[in-house]
N, CA, C and O atoms as a GROMACS GRO file, in nm:
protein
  532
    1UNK      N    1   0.843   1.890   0.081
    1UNK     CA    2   0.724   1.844   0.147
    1UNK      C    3   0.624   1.960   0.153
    1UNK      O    4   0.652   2.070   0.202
    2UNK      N    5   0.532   1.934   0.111
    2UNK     CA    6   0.382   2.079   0.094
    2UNK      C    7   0.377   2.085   0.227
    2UNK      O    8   0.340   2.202   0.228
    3UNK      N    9   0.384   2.051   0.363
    3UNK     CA   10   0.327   2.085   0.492
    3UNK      C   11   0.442   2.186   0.552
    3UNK      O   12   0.418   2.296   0.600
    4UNK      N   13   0.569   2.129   0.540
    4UNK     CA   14   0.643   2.234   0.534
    4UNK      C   15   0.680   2.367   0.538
    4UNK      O   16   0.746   2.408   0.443
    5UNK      N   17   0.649   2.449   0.636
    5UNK     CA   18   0.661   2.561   0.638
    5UNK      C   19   0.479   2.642   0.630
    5UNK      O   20   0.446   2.758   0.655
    6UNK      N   21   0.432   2.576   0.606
    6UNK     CA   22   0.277   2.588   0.535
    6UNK      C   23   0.193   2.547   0.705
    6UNK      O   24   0.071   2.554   0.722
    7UNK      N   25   0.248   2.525   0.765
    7UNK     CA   26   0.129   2.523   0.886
    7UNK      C   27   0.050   2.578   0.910
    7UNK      O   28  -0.056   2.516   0.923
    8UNK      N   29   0.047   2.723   0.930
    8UNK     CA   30  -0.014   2.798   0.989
    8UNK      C   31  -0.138   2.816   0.857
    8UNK      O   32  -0.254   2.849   0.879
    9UNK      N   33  -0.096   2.794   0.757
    9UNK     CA   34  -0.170   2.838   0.646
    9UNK      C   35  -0.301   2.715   0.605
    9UNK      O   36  -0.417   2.750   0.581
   10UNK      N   37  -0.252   2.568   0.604
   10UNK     CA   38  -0.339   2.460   0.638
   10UNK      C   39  -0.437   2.432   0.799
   10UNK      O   40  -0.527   2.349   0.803
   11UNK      N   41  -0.400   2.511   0.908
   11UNK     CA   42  -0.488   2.509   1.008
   11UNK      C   43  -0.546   2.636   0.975
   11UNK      O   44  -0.626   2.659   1.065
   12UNK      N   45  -0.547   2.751   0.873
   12UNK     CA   46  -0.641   2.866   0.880
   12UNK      C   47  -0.747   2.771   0.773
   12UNK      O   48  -0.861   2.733   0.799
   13UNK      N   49  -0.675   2.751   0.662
   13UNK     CA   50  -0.801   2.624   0.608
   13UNK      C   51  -0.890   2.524   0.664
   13UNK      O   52  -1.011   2.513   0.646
   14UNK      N   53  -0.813   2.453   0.734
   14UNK     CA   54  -0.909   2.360   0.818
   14UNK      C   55  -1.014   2.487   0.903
   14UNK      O   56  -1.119   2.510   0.843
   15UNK      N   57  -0.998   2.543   0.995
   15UNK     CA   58  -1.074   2.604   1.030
   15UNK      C   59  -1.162   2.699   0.949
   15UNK      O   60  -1.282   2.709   0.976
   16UNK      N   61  -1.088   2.790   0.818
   16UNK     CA   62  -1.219   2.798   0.782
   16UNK      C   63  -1.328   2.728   0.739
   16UNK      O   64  -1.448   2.752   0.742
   17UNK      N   65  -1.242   2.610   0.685
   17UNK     CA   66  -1.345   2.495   0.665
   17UNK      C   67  -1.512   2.477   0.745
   17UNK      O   68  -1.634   2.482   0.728
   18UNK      N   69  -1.380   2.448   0.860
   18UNK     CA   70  -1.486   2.423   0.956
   18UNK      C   71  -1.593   2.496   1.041
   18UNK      O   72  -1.666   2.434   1.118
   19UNK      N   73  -1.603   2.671   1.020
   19UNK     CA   74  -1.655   2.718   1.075
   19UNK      C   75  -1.740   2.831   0.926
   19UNK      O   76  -1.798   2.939   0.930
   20UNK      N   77  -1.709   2.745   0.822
   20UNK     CA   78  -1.769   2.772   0.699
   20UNK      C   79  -1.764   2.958   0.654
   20UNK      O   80  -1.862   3.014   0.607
   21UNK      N   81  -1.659   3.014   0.675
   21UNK     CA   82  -1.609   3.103   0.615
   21UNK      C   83  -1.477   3.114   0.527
   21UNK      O   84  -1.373   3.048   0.534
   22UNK      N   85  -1.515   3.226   0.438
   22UNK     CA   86  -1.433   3.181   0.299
   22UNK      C   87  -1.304   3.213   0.284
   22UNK      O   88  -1.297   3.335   0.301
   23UNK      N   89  -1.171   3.158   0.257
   23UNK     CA   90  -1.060   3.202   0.201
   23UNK      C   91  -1.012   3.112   0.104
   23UNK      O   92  -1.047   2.996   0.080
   24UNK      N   93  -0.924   3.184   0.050
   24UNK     CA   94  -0.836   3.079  -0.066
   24UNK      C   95  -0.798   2.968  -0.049
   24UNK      O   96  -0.712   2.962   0.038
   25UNK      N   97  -0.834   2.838  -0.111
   25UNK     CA   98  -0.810   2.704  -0.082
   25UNK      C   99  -0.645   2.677  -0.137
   25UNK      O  100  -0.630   2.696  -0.257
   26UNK      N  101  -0.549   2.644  -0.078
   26UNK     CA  102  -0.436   2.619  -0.170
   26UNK      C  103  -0.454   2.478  -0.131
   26UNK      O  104  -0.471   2.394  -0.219
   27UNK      N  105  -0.451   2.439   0.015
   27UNK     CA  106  -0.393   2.286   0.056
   27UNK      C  107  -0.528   2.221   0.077
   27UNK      O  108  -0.540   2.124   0.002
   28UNK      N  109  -0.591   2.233   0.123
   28UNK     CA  110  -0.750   2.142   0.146
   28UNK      C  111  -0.827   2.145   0.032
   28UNK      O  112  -0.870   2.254  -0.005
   29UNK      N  113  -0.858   2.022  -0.047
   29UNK     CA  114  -0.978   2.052  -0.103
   29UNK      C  115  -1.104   2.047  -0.057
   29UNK      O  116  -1.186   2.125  -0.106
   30UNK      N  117  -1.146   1.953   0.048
   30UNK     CA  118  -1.306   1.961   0.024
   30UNK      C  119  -1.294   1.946   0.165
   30UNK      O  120  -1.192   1.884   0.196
   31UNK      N  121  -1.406   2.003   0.316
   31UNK     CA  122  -1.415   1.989   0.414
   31UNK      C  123  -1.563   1.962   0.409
   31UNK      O  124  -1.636   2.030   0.338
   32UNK      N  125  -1.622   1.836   0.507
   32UNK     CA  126  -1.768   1.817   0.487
   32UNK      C  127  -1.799   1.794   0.628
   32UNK      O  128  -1.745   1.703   0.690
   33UNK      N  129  -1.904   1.891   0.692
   33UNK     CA  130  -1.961   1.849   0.787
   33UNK      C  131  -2.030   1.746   0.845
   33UNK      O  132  -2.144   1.776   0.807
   34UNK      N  133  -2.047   1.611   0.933
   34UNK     CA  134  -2.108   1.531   0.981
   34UNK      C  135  -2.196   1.616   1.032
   34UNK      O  136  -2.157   1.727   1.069
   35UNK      N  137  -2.352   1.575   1.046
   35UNK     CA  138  -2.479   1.601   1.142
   35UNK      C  139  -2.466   1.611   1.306
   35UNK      O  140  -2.542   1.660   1.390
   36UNK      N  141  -2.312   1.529   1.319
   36UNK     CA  142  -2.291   1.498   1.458
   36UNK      C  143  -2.191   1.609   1.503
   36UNK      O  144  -2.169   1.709   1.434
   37UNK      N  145  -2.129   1.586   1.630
   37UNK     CA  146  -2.020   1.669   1.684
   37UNK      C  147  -1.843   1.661   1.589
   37UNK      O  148  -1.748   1.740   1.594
   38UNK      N  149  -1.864   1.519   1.505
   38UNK     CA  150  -1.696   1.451   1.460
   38UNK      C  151  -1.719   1.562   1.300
   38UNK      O  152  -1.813   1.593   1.227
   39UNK      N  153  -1.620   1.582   1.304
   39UNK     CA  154  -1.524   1.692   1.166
   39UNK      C  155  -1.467   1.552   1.085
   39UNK      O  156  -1.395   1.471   1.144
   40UNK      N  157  -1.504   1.537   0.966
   40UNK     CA  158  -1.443   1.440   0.898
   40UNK      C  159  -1.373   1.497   0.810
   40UNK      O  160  -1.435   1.571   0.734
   41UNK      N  161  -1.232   1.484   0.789
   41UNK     CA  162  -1.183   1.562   0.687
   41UNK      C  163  -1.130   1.436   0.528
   41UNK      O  164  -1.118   1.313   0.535
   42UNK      N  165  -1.115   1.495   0.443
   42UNK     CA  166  -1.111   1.423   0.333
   42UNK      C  167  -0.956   1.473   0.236
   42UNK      O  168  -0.919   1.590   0.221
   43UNK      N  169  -0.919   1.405   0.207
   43UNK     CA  170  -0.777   1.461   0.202
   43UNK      C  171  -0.835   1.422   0.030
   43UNK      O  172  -0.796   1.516  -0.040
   44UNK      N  173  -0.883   1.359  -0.023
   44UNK     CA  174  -0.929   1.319  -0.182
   44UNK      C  175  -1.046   1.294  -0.191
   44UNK      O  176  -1.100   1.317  -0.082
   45UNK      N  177  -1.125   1.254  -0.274
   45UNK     CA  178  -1.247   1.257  -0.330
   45UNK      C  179  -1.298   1.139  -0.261
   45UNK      O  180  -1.405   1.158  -0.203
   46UNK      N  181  -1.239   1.004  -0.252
   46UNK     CA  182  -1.268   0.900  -0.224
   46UNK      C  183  -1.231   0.829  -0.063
   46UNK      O  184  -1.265   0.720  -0.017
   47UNK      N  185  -1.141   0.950   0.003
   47UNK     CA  186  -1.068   0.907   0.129
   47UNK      C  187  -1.096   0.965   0.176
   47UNK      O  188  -1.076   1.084   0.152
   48UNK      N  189  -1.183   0.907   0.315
   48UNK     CA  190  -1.210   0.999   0.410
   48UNK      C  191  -1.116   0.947   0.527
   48UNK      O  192  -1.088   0.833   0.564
   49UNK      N  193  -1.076   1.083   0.574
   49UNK     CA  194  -0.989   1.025   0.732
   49UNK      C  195  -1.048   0.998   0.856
   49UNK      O  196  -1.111   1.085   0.916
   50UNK      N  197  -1.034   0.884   0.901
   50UNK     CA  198  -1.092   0.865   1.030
   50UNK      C  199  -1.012   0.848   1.120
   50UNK      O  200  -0.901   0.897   1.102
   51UNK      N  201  -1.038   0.770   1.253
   51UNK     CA  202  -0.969   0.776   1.412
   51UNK      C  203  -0.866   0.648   1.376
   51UNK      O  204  -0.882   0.536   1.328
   52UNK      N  205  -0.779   0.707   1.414
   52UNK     CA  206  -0.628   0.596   1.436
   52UNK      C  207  -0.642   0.464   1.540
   52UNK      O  208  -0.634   0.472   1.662
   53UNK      N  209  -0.653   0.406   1.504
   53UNK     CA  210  -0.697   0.250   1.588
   53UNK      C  211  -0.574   0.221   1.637
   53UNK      O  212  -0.467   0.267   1.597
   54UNK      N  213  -0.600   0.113   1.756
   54UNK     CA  214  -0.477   0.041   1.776
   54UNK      C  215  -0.434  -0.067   1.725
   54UNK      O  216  -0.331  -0.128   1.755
   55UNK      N  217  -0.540  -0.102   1.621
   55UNK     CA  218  -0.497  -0.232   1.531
   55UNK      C  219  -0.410  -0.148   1.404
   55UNK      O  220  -0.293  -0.183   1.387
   56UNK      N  221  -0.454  -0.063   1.335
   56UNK     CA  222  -0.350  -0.012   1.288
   56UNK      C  223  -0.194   0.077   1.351
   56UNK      O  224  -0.126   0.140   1.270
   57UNK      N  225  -0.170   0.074   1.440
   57UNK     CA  226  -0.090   0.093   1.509
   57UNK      C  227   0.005  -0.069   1.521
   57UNK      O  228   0.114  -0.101   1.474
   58UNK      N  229  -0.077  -0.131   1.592
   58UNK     CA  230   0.033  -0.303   1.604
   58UNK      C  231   0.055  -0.341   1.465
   58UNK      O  232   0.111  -0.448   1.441
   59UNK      N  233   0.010  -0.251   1.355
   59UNK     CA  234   0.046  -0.333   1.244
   59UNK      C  235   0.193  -0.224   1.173
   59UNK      O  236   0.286  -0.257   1.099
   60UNK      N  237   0.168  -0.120   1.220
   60UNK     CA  238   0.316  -0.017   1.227
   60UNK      C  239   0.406  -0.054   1.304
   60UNK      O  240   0.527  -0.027   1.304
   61UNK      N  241   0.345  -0.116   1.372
   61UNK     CA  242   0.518  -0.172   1.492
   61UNK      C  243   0.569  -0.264   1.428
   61UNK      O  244   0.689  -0.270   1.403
   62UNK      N  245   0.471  -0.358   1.387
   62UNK     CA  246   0.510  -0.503   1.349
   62UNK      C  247   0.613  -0.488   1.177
   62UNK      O  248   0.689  -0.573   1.132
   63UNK      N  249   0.579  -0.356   1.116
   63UNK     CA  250   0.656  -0.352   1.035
   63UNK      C  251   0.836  -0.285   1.037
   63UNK      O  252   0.942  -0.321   0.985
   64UNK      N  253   0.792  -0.173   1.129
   64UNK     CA  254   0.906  -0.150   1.201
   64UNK      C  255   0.970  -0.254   1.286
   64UNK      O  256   1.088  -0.268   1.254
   65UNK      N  257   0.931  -0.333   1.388
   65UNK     CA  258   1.042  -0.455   1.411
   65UNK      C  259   1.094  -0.485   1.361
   65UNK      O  260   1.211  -0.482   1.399
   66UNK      N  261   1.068  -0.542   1.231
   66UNK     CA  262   1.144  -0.674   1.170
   66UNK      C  263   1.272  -0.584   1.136
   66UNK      O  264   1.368  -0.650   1.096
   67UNK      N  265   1.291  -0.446   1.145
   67UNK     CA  266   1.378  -0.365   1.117
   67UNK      C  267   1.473  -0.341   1.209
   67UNK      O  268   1.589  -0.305   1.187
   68UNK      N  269   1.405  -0.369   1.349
   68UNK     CA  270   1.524  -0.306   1.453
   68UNK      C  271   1.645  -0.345   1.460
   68UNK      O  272   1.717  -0.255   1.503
   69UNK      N  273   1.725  -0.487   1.424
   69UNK     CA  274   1.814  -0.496   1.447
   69UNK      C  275   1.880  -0.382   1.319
   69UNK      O  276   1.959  -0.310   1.381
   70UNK      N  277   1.879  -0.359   1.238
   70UNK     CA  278   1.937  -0.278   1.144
   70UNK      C  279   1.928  -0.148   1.214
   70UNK      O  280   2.046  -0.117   1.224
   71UNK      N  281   1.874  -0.073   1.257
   71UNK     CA  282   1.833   0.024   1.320
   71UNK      C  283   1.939   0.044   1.433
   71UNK      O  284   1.992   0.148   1.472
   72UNK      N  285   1.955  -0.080   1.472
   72UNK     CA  286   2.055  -0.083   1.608
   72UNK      C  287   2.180  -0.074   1.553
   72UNK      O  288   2.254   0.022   1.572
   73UNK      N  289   2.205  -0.170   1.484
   73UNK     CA  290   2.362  -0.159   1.439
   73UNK      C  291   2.348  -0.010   1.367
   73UNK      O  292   2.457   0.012   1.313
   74UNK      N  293   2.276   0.081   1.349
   74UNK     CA  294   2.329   0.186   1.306
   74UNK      C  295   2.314   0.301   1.371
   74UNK      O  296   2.295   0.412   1.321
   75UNK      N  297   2.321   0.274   1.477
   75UNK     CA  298   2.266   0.358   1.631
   75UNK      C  299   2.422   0.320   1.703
   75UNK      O  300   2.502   0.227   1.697
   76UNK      N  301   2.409   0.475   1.788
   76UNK     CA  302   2.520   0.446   1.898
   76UNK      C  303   2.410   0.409   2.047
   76UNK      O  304   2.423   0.341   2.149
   77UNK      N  305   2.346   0.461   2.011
   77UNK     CA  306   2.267   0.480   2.170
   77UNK      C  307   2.202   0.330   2.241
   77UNK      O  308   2.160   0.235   2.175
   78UNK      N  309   2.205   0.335   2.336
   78UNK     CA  310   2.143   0.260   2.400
   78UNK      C  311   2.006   0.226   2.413
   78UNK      O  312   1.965   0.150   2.500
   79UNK      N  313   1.941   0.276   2.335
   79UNK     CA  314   1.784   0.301   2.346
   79UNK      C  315   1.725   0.283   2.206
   79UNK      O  316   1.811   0.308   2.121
   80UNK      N  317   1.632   0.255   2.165
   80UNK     CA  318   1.556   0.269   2.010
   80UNK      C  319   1.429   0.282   2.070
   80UNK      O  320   1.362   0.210   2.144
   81UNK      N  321   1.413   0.411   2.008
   81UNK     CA  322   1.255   0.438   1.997
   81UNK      C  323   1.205   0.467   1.904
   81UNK      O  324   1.270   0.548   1.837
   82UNK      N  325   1.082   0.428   1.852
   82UNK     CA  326   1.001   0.448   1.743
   82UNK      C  327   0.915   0.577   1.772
   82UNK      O  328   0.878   0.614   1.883
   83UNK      N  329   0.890   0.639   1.649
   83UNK     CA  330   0.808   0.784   1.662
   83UNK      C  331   0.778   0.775   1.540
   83UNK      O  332   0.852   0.776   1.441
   84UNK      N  333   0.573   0.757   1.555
   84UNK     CA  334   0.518   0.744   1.459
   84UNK      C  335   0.430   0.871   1.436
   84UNK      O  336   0.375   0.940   1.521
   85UNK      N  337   0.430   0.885   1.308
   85UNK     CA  338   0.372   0.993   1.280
   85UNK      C  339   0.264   1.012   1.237
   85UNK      O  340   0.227   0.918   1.166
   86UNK      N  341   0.155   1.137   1.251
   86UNK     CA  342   0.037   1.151   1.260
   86UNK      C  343  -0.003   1.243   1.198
   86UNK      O  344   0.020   1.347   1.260
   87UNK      N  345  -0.073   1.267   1.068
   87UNK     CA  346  -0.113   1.413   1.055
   87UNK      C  347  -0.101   1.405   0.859
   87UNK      O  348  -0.054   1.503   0.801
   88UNK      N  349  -0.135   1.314   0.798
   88UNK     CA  350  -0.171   1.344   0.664
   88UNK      C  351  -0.075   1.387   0.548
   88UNK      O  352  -0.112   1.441   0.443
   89UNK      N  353   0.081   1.348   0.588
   89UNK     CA  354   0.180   1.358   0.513
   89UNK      C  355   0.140   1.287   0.392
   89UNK      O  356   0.131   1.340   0.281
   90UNK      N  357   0.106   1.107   0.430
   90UNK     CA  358   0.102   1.074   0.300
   90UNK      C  359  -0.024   0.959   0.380
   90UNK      O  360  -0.041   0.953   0.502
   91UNK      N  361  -0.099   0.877   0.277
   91UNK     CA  362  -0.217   0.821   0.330
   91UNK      C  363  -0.232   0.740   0.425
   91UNK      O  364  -0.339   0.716   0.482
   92UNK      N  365  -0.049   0.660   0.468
   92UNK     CA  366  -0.100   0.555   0.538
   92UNK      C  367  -0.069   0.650   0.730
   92UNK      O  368  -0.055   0.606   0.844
   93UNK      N  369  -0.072   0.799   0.664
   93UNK     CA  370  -0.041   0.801   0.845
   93UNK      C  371  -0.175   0.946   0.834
   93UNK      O  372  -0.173   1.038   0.915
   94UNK      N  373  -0.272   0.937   0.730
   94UNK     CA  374  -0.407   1.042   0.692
   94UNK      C  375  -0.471   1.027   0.840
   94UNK      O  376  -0.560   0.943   0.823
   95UNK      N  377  -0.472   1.059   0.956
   95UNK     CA  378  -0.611   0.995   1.040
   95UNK      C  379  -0.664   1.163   1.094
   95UNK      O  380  -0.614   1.263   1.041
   96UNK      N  381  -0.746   1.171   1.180
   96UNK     CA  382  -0.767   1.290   1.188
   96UNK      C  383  -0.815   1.313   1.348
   96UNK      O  384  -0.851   1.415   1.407
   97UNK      N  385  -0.793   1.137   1.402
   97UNK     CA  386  -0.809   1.180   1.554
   97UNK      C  387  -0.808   1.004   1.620
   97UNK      O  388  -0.836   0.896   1.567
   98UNK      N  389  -0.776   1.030   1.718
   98UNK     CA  390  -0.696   0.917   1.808
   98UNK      C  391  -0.809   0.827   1.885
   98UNK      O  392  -0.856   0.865   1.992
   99UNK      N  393  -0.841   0.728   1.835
   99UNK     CA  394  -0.937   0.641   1.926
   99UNK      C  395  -0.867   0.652   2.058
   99UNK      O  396  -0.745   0.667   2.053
  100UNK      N  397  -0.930   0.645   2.189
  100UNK     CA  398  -0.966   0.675   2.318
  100UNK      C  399  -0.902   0.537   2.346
  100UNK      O  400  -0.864   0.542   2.463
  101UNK      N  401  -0.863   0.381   2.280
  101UNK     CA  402  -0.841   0.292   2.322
  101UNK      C  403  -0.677   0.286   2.327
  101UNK      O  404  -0.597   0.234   2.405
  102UNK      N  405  -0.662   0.386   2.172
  102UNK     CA  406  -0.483   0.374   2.179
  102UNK      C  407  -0.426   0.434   2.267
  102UNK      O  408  -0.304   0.414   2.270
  103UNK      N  409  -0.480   0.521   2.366
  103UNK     CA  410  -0.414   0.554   2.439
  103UNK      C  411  -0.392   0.478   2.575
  103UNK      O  412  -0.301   0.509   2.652
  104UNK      N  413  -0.475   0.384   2.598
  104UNK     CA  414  -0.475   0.264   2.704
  104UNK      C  415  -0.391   0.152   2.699
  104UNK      O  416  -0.325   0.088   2.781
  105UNK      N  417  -0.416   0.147   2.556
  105UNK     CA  418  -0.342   0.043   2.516
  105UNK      C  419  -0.203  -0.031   2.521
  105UNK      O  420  -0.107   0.032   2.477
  106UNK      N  421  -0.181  -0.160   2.572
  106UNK     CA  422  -0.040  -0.206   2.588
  106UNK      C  423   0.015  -0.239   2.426
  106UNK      O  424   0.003  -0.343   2.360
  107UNK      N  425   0.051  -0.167   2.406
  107UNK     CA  426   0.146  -0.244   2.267
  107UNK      C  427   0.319  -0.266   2.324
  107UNK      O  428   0.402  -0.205   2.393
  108UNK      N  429   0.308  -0.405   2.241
  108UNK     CA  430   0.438  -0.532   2.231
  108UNK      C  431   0.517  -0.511   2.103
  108UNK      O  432   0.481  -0.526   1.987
  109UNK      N  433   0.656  -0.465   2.161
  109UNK     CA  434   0.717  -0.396   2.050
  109UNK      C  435   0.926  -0.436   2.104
  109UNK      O  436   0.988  -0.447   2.210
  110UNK      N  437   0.955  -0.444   1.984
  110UNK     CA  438   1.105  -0.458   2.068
  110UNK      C  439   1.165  -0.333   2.091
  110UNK      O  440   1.239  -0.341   2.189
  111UNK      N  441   1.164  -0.190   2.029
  111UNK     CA  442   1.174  -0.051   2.093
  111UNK      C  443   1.152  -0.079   2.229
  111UNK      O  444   1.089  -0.162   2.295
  112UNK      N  445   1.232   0.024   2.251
  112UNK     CA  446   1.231   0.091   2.417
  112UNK      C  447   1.122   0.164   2.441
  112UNK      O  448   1.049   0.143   2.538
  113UNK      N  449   1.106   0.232   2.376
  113UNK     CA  450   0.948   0.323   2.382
  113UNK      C  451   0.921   0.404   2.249
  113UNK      O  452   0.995   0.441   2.158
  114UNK      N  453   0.763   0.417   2.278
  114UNK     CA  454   0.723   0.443   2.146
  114UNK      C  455   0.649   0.581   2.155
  114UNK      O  456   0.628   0.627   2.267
  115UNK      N  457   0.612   0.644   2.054
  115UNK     CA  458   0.593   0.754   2.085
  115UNK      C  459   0.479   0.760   1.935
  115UNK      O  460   0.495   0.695   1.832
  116UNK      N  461   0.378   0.847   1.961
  116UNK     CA  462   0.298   0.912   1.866
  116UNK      C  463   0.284   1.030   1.875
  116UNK      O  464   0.265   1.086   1.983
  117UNK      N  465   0.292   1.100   1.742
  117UNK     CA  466   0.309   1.261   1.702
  117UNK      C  467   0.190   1.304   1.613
  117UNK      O  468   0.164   1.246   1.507
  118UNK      N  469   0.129   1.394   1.655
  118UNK     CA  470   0.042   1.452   1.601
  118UNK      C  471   0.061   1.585   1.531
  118UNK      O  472   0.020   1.690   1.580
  119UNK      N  473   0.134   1.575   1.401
  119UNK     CA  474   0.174   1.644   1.317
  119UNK      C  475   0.121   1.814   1.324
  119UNK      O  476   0.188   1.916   1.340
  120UNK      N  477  -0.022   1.794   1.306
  120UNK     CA  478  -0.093   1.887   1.325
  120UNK      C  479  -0.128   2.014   1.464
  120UNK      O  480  -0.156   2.134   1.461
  121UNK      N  481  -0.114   1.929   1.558
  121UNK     CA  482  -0.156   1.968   1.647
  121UNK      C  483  -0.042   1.985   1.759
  121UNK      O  484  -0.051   2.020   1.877
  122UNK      N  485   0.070   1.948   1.680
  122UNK     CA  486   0.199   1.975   1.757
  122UNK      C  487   0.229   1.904   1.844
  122UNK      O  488   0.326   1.941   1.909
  123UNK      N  489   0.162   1.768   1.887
  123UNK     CA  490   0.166   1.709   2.014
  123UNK      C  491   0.182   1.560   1.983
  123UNK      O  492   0.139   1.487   1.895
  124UNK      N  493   0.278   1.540   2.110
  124UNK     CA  494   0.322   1.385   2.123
  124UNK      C  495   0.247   1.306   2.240
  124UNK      O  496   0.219   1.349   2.352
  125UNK      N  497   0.218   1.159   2.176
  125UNK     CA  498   0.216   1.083   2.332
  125UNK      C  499   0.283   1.000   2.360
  125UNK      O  500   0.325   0.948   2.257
  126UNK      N  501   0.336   0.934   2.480
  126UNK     CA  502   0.399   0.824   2.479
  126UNK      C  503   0.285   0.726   2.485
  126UNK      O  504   0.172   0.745   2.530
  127UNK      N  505   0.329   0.629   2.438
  127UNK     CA  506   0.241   0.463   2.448
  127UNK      C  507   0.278   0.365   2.505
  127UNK      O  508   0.394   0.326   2.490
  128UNK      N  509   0.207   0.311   2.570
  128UNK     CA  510   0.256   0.219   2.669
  128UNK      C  511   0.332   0.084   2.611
  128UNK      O  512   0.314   0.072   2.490
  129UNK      N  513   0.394   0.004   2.654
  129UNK     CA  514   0.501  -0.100   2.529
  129UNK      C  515   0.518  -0.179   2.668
  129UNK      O  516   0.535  -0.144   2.785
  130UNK      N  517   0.504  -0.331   2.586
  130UNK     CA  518   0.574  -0.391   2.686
  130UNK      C  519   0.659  -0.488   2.594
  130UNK      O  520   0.636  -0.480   2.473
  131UNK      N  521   0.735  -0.560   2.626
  131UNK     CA  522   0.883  -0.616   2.545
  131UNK      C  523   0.797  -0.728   2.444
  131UNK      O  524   0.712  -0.780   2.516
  132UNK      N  525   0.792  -0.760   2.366
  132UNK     CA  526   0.769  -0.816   2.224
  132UNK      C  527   0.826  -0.954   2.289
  132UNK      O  528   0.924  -0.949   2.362
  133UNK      N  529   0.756  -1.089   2.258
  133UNK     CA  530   0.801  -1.223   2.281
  133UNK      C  531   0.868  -1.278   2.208
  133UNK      O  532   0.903  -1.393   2.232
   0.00000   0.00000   0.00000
């Protein structure tokens, strides 16, 4: 995995990016400033990363459910929790910052609790869940 061990070396990129001084590009190609306060980062030519919704989120649970019973029978524990990940491994988890709603948000999930990880930034949240009908 390129992120791997490479942390420290992809947040000196992003930041120089972003504060437009120069070093060797290995992992970022292109960083482009908005007019506004938001950092849009672009992981390809054609993809730009934006804020993690909670509609794409209920649509990560909903694919992970249909899984849990398998999940269970291969679990000792009493608990299943989902931990989704954040931070540009591969495109469908590219975002680059957390709409203000997912964190309010009730998501309906058959997990016990759910959790989001922010790859980058080292940090988890829990999300609120209430039992799936």
């Amino acid at each position: 995995m390129i992120f791997k061990g490479n942390q420290e070396s992809i947040i000196d990129e992003l930041l120089s990016g972003i504060k437009e001084t120069e070093i060797e590009q290995r992992f970022i190609k292109n960083i482009r400033k908005s007019a506004g306060h938001d950092v849009h980062l672009y992981s390809n030519e054609a993809h730009i990363v934006g804020a993690l919704t909670a509609d794409k989120i209920h649509l990560a649970i909903e694919s992970k459910d249909e899984k849990i019973s398998a999940y269970k029978a291969n679990s000792k524990s009493n608990e299943t929790w989902l931990l989704l990940v954040m931070g540009g491994v591969k495109e469908s988890s590219d975002y680059s910052d957390i709409e203000d709603a997912v964190l309010s948000a009730l998501f309906k999930t058959s997990f016990d609790k759910l959790y989001l990880f922010d790859f980058f930034k080292g940090e988890h949240k829990l999300l609120k869940t209430a039992p799936a009908s």
